[in-house]
BAFI-3210 file (N, C-alpha, C; in Angstrom, 3 decimals, decimal comma, padded with zeros to 6 digits):
// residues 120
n [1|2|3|4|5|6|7|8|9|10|11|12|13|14|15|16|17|18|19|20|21|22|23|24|25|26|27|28|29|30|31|32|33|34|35|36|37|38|39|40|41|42|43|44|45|46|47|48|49|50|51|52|53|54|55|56|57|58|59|60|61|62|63|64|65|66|67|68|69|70|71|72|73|74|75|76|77|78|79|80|81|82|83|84|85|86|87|88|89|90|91|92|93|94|95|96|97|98|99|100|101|102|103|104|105|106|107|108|109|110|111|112|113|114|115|116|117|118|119|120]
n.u [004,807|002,884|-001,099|-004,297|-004,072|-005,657|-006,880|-007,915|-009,342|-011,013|-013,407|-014,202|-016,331|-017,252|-018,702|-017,849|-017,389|-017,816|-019,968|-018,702|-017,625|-015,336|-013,339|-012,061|-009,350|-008,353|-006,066|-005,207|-006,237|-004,401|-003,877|-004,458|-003,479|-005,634|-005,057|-002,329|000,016|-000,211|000,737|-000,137|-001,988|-005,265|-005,916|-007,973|-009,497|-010,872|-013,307|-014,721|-017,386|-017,263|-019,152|-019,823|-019,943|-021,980|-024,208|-024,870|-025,840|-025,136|-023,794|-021,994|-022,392|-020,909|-018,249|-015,856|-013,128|-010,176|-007,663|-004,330|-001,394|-000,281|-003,007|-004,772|-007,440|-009,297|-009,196|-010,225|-012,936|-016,337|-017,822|-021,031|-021,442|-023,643|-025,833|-024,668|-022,791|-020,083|-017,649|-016,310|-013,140|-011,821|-008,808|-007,262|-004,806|-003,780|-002,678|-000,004|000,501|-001,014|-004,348|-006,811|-009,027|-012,478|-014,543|-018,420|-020,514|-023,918|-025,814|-028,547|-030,021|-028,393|-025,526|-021,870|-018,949|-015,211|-012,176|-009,312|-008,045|-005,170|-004,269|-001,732]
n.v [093,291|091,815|092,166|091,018|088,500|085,836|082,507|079,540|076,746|073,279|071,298|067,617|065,503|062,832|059,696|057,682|053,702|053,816|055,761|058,393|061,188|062,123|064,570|066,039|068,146|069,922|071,997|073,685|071,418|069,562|067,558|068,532|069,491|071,467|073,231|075,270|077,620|081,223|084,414|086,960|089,859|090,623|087,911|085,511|082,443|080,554|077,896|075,919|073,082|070,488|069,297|066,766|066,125|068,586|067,454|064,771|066,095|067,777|070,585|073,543|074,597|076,560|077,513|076,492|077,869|077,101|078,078|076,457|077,070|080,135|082,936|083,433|082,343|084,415|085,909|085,194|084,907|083,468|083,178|082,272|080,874|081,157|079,365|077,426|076,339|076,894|078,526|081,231|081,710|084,170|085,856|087,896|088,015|089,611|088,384|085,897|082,504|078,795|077,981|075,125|074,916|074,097|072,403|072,540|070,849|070,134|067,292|065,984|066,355|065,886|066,375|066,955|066,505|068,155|066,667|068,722|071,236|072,663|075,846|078,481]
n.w [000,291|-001,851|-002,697|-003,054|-004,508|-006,115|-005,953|-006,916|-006,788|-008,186|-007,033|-006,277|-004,755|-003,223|-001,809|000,314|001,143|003,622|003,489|004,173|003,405|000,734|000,060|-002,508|-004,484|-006,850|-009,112|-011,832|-012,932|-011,774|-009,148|-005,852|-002,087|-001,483|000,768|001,494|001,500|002,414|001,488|001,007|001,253|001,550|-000,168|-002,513|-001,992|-004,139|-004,299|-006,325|-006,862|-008,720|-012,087|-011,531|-008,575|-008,232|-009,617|-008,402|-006,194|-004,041|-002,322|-001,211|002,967|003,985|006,261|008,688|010,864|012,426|014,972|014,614|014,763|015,857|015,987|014,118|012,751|012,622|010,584|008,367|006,201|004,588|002,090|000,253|-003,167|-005,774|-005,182|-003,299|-005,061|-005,115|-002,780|-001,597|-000,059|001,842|003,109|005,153|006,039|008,051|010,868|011,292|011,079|011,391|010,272|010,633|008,231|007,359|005,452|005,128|003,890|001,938|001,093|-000,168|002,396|004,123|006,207|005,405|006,415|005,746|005,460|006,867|005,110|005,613|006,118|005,805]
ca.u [003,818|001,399|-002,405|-005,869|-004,513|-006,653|-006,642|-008,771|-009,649|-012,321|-013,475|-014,678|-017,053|-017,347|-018,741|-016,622|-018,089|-018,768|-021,018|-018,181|-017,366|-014,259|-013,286|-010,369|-009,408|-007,438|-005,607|-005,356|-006,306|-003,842|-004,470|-003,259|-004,128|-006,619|-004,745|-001,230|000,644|-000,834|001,126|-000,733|-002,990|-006,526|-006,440|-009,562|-009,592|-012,400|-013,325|-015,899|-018,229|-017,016|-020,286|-020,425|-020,790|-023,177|-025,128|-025,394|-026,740|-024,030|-023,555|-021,540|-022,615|-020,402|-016,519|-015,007|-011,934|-009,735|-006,140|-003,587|-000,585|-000,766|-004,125|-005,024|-008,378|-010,311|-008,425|-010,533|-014,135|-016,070|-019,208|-021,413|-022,047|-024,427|-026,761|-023,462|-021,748|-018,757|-017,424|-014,812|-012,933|-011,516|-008,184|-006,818|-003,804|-003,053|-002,003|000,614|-000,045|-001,522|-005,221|-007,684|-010,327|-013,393|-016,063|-019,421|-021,331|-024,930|-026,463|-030,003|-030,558|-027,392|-024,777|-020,836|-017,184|-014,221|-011,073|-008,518|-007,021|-004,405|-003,587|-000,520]
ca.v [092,218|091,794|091,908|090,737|087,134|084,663|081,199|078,699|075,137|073,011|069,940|066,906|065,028|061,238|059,325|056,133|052,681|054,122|056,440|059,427|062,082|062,292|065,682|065,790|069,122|070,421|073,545|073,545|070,091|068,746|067,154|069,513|069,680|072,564|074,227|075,970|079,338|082,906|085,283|088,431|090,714|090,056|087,074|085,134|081,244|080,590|076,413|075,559|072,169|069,927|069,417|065,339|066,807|069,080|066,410|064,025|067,478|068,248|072,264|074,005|075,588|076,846|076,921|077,367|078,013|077,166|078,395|075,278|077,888|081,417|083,911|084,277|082,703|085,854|086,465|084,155|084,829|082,938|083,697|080,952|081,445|080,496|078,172|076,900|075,548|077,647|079,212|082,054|082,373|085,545|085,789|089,386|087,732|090,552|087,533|084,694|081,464|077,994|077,692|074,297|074,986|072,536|072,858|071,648|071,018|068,800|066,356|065,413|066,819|065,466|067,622|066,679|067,559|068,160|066,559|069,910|071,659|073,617|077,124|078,695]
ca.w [000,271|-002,918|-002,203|-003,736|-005,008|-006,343|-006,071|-007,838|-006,776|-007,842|-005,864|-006,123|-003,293|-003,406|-000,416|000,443|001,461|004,887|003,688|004,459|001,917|000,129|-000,724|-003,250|-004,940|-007,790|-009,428|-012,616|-013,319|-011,059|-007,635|-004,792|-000,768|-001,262|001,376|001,645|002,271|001,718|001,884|000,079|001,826|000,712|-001,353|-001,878|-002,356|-005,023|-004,449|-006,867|-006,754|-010,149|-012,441|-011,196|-007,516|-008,148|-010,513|-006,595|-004,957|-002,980|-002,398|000,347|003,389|005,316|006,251|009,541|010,697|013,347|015,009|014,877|015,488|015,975|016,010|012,509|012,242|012,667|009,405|007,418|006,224|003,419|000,947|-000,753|-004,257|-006,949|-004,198|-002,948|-006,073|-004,930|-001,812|-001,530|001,273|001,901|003,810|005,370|005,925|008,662|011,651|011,302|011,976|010,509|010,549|010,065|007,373|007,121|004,599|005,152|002,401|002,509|000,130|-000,131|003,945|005,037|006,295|005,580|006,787|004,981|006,359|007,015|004,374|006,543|005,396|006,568]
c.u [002,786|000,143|-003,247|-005,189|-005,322|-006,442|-007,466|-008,259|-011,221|-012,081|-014,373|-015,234|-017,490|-018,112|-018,094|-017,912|-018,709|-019,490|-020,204|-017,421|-015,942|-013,891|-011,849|-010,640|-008,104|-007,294|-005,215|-005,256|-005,819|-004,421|-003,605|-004,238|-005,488|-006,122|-003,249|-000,679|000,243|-000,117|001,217|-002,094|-004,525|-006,966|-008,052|-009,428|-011,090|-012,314|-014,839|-016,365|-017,994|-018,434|-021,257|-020,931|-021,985|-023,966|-025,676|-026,026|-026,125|-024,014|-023,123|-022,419|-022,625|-019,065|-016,554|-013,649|-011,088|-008,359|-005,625|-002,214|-001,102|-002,070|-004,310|-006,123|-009,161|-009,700|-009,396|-012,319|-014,509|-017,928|-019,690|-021,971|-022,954|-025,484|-025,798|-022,736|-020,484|-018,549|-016,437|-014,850|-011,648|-009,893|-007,304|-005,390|-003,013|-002,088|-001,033|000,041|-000,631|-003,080|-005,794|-008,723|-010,950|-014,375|-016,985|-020,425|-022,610|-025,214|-027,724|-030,511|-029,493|-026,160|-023,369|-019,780|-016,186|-012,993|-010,292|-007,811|-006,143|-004,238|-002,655|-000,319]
c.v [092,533|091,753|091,619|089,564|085,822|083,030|080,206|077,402|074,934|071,536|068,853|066,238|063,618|060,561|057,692|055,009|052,717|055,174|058,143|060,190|062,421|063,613|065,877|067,377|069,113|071,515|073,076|072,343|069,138|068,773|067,877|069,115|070,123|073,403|074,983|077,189|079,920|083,709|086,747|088,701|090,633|089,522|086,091|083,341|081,454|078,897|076,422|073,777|071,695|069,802|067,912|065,834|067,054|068,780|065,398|065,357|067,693|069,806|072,634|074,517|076,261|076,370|077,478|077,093|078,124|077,164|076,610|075,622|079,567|081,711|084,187|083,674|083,232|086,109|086,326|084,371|084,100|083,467|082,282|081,562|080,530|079,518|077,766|076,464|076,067|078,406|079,650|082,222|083,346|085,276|087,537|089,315|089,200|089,561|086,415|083,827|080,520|077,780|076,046|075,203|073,657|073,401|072,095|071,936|070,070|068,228|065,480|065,087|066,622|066,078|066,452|067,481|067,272|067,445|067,933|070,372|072,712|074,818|078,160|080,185]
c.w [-000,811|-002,051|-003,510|-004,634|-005,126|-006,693|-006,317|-008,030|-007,572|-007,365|-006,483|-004,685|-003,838|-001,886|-000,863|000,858|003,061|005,011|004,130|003,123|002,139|-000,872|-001,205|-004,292|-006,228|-008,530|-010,619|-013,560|-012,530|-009,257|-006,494|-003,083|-000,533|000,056|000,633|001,960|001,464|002,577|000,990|001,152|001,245|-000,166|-001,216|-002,869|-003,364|-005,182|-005,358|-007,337|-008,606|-010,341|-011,836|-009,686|-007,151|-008,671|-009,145|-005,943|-003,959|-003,433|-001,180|000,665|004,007|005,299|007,642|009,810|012,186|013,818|015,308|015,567|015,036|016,086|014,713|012,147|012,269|011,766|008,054|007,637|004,877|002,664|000,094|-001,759|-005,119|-006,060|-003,587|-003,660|-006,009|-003,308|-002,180|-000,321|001,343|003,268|003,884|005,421|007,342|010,310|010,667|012,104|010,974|011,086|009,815|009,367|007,212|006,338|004,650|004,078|002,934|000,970|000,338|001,195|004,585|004,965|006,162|005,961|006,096|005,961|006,005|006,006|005,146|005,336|006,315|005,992]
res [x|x|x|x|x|x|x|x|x|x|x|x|x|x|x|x|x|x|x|x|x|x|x|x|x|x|x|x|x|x|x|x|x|x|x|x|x|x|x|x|x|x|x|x|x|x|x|x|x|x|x|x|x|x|x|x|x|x|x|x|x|x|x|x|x|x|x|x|x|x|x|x|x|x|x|x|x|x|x|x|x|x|x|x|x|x|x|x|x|x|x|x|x|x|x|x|x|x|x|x|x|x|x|x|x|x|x|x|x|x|x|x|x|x|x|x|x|x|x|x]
***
């Protein structure tokens, strides 16, 4: 099993006509889930806040993380960087299993939720 891979999203945040945020991500340019399978021993997601984002005042703050199958989110910790213009989240990868991730980010006092990027 490899360890310490890195993976590098960045995000966009939109809010829709009901006022609910639209979080859309992509890997190297292209449009992906923002989740999927890890399977390396201490890799570390790195999502960082596109510049239009963080131009509305959106900044994470905060991820949690919850089992869908197996015991593995006690696996999963995360770090806000720069004010929030980035979160890493850290995965030990030592359980199996698919966890929910949500990221809450706020914007000008108001707190949002991510719909689920599963990670497996």
């Amino acid at each position: 099993m490899s360890e310490n891979k890195i993976y590098n999203f960045t995000v966009s945040i939109k809010l829709d006509s009901n006022n609910e945020a639209v979080f859309t991500y992509y890997k190297n340019g292209q449009k992906v889930s923002g989740g999927g399978t890890v399977n390396e021993r201490n890799s570390l997601g790195i999502y960082t806040l596109d510049d239009a984002t963080i131009e509305q005042g959106f900044a994470f703050t905060e991820a949690r993380f919850t089992n869908v199958k197996g015991d593995c989110a006690q696996d999963f910790s995360f770090s806000l960087i720069e004010n929030g213009q980035s979160i890493h989240i850290a995965d030990t990868d030592k359980n199996t299993g698919v966890v929910c991730m949500i990221f809450i980010v706020e914007c000008n006092g108001k707190s949002y939720k991510s719909r689920d990027p599963q990670v497996e």
